[in-house]
C-alpha positions in Angstrom: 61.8 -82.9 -30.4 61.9 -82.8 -34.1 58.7 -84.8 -34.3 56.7 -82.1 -32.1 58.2 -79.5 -34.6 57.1 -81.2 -37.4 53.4 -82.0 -35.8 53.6 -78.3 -34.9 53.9 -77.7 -38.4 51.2 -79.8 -39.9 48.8 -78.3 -37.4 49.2 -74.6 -38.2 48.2 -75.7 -41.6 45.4 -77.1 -40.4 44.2 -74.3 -38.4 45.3 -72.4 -41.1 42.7 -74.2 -43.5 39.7 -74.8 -41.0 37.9 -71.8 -41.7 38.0 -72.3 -45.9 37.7 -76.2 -44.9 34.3 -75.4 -43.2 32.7 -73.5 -46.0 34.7 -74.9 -49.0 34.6 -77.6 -51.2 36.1 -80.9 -51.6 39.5 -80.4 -52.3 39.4 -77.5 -49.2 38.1 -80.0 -46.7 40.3 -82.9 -48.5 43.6 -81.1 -47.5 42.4 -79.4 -43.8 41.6 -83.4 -43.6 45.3 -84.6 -44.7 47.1 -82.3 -42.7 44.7 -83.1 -39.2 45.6 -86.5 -39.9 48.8 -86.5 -40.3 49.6 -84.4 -37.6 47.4 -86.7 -35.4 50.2 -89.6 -36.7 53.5 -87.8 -36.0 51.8 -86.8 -32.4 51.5 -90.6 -31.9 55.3 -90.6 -32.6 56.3 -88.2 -29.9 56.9 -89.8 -26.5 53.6 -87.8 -24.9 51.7 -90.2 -27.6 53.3 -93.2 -26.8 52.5 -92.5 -22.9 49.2 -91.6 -23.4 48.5 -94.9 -26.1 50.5 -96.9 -23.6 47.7 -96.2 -20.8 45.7 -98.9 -22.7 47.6 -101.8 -21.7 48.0 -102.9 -25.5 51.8 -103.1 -26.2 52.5 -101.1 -29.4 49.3 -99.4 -29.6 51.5 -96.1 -30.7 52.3 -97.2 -33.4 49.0 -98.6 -35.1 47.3 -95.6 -34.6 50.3 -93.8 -35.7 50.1 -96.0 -39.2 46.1 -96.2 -39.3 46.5 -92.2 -39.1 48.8 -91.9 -41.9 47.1 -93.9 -44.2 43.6 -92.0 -43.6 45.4 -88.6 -44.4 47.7 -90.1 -47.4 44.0 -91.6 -48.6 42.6 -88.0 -47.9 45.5 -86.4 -49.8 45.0 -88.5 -52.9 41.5 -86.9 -52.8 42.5 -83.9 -52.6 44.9 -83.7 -55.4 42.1 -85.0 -57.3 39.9 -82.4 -57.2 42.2 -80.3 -58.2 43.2 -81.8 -61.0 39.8 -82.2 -61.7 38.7 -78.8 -61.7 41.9 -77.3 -63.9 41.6 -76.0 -67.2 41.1 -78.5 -70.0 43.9 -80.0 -72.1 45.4 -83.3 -73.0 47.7 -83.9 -70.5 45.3 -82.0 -67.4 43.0 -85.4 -69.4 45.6 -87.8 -68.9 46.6 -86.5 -65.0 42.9 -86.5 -64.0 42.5 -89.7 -65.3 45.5 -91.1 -63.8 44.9 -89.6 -60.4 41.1 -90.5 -60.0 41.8 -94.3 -60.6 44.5 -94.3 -58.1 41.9 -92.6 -55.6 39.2 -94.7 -56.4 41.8 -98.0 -55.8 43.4 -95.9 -52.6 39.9 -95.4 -51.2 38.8 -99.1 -51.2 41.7 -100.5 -51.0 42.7 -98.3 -47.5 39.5 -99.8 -45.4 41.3 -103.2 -46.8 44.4 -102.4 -45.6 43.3 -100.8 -42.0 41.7 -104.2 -41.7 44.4 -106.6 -42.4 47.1 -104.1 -40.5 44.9 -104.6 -37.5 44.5 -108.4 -37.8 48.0 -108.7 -38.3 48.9 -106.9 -35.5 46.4 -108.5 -33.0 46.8 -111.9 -34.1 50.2 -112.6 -35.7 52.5 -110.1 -33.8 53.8 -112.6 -30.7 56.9 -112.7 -30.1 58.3 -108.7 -29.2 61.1 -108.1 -28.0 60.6 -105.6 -25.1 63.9 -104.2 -25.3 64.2 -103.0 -28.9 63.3 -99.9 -29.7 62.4 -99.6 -32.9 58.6 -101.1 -34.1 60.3 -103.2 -36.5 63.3 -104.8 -34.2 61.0 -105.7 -32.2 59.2 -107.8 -34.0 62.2 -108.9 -36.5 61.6 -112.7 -38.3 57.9 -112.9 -38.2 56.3 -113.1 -41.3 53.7 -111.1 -39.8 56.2 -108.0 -39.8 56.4 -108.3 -43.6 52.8 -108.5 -44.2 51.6 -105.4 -41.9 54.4 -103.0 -43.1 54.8 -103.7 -46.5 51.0 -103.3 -46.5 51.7 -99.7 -45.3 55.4 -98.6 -47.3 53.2 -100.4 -50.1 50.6 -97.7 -49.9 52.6 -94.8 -48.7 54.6 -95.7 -52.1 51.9 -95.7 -54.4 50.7 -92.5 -53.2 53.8 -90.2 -53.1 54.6 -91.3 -56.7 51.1 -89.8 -57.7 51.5 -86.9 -55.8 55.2 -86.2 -56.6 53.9 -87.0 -60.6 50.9 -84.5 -60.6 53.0 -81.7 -58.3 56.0 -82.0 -60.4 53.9 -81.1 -63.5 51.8 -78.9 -62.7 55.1 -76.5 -61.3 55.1 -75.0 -64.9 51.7 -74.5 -65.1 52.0 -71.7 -61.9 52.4 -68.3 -62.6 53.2 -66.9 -58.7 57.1 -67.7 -58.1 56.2 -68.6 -54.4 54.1 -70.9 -54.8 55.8 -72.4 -57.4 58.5 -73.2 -55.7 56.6 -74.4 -53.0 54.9 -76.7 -55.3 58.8 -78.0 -55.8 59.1 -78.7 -52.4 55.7 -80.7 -52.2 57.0 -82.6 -55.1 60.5 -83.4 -54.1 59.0 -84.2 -50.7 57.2 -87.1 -52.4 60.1 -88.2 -54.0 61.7 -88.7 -50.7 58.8 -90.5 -49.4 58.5 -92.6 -52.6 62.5 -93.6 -51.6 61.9 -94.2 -47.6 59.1 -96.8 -48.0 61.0 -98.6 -50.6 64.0 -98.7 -47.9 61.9 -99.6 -45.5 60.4 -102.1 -47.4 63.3 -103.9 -48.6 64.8 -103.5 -44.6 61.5 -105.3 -43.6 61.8 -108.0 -45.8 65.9 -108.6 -45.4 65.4 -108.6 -41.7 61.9 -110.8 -42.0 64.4 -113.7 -43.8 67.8 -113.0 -41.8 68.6 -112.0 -38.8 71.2 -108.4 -39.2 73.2 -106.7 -36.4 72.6 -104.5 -34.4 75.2 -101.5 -36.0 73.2 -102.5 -39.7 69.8 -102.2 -38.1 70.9 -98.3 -36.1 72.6 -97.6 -39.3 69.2 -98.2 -41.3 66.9 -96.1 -38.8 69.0 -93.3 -38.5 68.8 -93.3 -42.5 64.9 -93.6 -42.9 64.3 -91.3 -40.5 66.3 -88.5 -41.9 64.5 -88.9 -44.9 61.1 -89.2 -43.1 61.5 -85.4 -41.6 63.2 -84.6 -44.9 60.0 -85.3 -46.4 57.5 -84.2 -43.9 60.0 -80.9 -43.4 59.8 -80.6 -47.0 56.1 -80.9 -47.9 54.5 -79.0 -44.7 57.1 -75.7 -45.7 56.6 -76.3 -49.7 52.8 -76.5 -48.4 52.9 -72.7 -46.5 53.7 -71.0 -49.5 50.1 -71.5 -51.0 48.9 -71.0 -47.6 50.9 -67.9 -46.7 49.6 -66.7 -50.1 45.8 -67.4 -49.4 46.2 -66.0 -45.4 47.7 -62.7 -47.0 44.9 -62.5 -49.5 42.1 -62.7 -47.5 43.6 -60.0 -44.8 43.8 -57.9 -48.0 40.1 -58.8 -49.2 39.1 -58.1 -45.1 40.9 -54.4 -45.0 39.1 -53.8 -48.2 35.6 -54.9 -46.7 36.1 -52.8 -44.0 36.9 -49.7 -45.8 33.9 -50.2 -48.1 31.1 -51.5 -46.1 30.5 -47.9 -45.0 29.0 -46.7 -48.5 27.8 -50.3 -49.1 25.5 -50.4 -45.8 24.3 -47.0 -46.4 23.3 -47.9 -50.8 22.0 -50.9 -49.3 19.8 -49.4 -46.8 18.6 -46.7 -49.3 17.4 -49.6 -52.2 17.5 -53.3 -50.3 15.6 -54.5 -53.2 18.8 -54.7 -55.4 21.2 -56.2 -52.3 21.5 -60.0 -52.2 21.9 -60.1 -48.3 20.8 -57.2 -46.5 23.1 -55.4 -44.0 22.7 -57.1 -40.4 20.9 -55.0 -37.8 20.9 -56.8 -34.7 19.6 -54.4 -31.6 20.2 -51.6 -33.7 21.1 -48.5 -31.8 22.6 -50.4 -28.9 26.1 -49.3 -28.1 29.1 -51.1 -29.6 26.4 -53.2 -31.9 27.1 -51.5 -35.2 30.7 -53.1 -35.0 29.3 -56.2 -34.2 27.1 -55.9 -37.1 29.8 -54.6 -39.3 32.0 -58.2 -38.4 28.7 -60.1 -39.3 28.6 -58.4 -43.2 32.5 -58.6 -43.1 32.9 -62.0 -42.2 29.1 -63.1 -43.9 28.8 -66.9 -44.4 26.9 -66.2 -48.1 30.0 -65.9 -49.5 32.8 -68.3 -50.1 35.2 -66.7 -49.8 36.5 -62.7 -48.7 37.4 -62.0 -52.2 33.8 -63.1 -53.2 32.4 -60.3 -50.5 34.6 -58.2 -52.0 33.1 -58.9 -56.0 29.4 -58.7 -54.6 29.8 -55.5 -51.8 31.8 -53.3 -55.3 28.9 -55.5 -57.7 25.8 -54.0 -55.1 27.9 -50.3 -54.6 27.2 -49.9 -58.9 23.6 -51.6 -58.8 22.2 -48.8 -56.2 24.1 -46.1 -57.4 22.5 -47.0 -61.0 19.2 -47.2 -59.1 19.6 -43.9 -57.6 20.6 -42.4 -60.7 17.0 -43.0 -62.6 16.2 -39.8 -59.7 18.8 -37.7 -59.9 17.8 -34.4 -61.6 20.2 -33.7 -65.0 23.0 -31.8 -64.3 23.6 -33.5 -60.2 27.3 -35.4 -61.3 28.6 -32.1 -63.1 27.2 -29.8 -59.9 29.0 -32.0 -57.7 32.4 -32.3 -59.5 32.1 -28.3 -59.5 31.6 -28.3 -55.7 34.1 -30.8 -55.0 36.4 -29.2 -57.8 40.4 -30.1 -56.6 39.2 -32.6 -54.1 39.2 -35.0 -57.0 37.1 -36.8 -58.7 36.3 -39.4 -55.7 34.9 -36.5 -53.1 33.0 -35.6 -56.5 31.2 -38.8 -56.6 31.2 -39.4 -53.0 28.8 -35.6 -52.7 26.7 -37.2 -55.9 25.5 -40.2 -53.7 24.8 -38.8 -51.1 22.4 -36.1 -53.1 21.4 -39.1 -55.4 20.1 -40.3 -52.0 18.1 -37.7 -50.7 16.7 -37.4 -54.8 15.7 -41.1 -54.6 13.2 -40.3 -51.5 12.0 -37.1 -53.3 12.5 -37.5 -57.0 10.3 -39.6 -59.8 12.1 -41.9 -61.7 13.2 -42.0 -65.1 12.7 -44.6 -67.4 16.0 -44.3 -68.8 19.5 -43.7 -66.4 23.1 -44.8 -66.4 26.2 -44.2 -64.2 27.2 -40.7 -64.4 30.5 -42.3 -63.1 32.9 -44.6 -64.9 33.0 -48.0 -63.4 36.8 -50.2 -63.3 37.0 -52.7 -65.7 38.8 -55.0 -63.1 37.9 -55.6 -59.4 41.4 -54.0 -58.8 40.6 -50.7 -60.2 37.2 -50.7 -58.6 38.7 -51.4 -54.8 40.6 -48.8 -54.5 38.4 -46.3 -56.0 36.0 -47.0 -53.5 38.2 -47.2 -50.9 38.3 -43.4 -52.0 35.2 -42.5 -52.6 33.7 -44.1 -48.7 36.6 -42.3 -47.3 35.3 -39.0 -48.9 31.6 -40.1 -47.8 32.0 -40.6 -44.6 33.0 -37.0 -44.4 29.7 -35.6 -46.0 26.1 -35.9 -44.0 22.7 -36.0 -45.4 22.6 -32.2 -45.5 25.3 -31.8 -48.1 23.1 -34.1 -49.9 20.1 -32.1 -49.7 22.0 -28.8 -50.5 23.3 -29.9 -53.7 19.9 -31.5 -54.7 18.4 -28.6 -53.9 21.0 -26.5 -56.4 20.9 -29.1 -58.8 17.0 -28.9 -59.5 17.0 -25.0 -59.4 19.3 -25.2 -62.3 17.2 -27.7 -63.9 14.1 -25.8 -63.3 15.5 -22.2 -64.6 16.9 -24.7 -67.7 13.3 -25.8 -68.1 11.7 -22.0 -68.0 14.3 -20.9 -70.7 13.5 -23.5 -73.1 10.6 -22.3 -75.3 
């Protein structure tokens, strides 16, 4: 039962890191990769896998799948830990870790095709004589030299690549300013070490029972060991591992709330000037009922992006660029007017009644040669999010014809200002 827990577990964070796996980059589809494939191998472990492998007719088919799995994802993990070593901020010992881990990858990678291969000769050709009756993968075939060569093969690898893993995880804990992922990152890392101690266990169990037969309490005694520390491990790391998840997941509902709340103003600036939008708003059978939410999920959730938080940069990025545009129309005087008609509303209702007149100037008005923001922009993304969170919700309340009525004061004034001057 514990096993289907622990597959459970290893496939929310897959599912969890398909959608940035599709899009992202290495180290994104490196880990979605790990965790599919290690899931894959503790599903092999669960009796339904063993039932289902069984149906082949080849005895012990469970479990090389199960180990052919589990070195692909500890091959992709090496990758992925890699990459993000590789992309850190410079410094000696960032130097030294990258260093470190891309060898071992580059050894890992070629040497795992060489390992699948001789695992599966091994197991084919110089696994005879099972014992049908034992259930452990390793009683079974006790005192073939065979045994030795196919599983210290795999503990060999499985070693090798925990100790790099629990190495670059363990340092890079200090290095990690957000106290939940940190101490995820702790769990990753002692995970490994745990690892790093099963497949020596194993390995010196292997080779004791490869030279000397042991009993029967010894050998129960040694599984029920190794295999608390196996879930120990995988426990351990596919927890440690949610924290960073968790993390991202809440992130991007944050970056999709703030999408939402924004694309209002940002579909109606980008209509008025497309030229300065990178991707124009979607309008697929415009005008149909229950289309302009579609449309609105297809900005939302655009593939130009890499990420939410990106769609969130550009969308508050293209809201300045138009209203800067729009500006080079507006008559002198517009911002102040509007602040005055919006006076006690604040200074977001103000802005919000400037566009929309700075609209219905830029379909009537010349432009000037020289404009700037009559507004004062953020000077981080999260000053600018919730302003115009404010300023939408204050727009969406106004219609063209408040636009045109405070144009239309704000160029009287400007006129009358004209006639007086001599």
């Amino acid at each position: 039962m514990l096993a289907y827990a622990i597959a459970a577990l290893l496939l929310i964070q897959a599912l969890l890191r398909a959608p940035s796996a599709v899009r992202g980059r290495v180290r994104k589809r490196s880990l979605w990769g790990a965790f599919a494939a290690l899931a894959a191998a503790w599903l092999t472990r669960t009796s339904l896998g063993h039932d289902v492998l069984g149906s082949f007719g080849i005895v012990d088919l469970a479990y090389l799948v199960k180990h052919v799995l589990a070195i692909t994802g500890i091959c992709v993990l090496l990758r992925y830990v890699t990459a993000v070593y590789s992309t850190a901020e410079p410094s000696e010992s960032i130097s030294r870790t990258v260093q470190i881990s891309g060898i071992v990858h580059r050894v890992a990678t070629r040497a795992s095709l060489g390992t699948i291969a001789v695992m599966v000769s091994v197991f084919f050709f110089a696994l005879d004589e099972v014992v049908a009756d034992v259930l452990y993968f390793t009683g079974r075939y006790a005192g073939e030299p065979g045994l030795a060569v196919y599983m210290g093969l795999f503990y060999l690898y499985m070693a090798t690549a925990a100790a790099v893993c629990a190495v670059q995880w363990g340092g890079a804990v200090r290095r990690i300013p957000q106290r939940a992922v940190r101490i995820g990152m702790v769990m990753m890392a002692g995970a490994m070490v745990l690892a790093v101690l099963y497949a020596l266990l194993r390995t010196a169990y292997v080779l004791l029972i490869t030279i000397t037969p042991v009993s029967d309490r010894f050998s129960l005694a040694q599984e029920a060991v190794t295999d608390t520390l196996l879930y120990a491990t995988f426990l351990l790391w596919g927890l440690g591992a949610l924290a960073p998840a968790l993390r991202a997941a809440r992130q991007r509902v944050r970056a999709l709330g703030d999408l939402l709340a924004i694309h209002p103003l940002w579909r109606d600036l980008a209509m008025s000037a497309p030229h300065r939008i990178r991707q124009y708003p979607r309008t697929l059978l415009h005008g149909v009922p229950g289309m302009a939410h579609v449309n609105t999920l297809r900005d939302v959730c655009s593939y130009y992006d890499e990420t939410p938080d990106a769609r969130v940069q550009r969308f508050v990025t293209e809201i300045r660029d138009v209203m800067l545009e729009l500006s080079r129309h507006a008559p002198p005087g517009l911002a102040e007017l509007a602040l005055a008609e919006r006076n006690g509303s604040g200074a977001a209702a103000g802005e919000a009644l400037w566009i929309r007149a700075a609209q219905a100037a830029y379909q009537t008005q010349p432009a000037s040669p020289h404009a700037s923001l009559p507004f004062p922009a953020g000077t981080t993304l999260a000053e600018e999010v919730p302003h115009f969170r404010a300023v939408t919700e204050a727009y969406r309340k106004l219609t063209a014809e408040h636009g045109w009525q405070v144009l239309s004061a704000a160029t009287t004034s400007a006129d009358q200002l004209t006639q007086v001057k001599p």
